[in-house]
C-alpha positions in Angstrom: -5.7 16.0 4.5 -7.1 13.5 2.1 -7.5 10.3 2.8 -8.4 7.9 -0.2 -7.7 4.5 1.9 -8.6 3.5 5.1 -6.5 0.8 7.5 -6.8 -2.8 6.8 -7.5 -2.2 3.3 -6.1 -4.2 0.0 -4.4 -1.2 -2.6 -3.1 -2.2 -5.9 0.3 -0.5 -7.0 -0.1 1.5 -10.3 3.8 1.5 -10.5 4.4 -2.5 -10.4 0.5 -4.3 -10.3 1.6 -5.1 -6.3 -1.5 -5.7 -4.1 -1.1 -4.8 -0.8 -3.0 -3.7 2.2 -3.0 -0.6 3.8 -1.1 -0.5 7.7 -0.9 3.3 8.5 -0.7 7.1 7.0 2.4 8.6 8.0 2.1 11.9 6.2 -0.3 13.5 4.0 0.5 11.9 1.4 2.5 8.8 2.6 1.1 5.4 3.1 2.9 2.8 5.0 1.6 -0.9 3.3 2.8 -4.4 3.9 3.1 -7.1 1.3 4.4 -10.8 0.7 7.4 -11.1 -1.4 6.7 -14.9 -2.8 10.2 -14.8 -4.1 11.9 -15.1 -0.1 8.3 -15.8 1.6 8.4 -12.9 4.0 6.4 -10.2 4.4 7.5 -6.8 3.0 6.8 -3.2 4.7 6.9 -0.1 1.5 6.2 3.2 1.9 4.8 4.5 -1.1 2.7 8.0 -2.1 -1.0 7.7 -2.0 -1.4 9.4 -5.6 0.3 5.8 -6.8 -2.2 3.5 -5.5 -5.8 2.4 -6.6 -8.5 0.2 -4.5 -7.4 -3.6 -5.5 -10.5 -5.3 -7.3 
């Protein structure tokens, strides 16, 4: 099993230009993140598939 990010680390979202940062891998190939939705001001939990991330600059 690949892993491409480790925990604690900022990803940017190749689907909608989110940056988020990296909680846990759940599968393979699934990556739990967290991210602030400035619209409500709370803090978001995704899932998303590590093959639709990249390292945030």
């Amino acid at each position: 099993m690949r892993r491409l990010f480790k925990k604690g680390e900022r990803v940017r979202s190749k689907v909608d230009g989110k940056v988020m940062e990296v909680l846990k891998y759940l599968k393979s190939n699934l990556v739990e993140l967290k991210w602030f939705d400035l619209d409500s001001k709370e803090v978001r939990l995704k899932k998303m598939r590590e093959d639709k991330l990249s390292k945030a600059a």
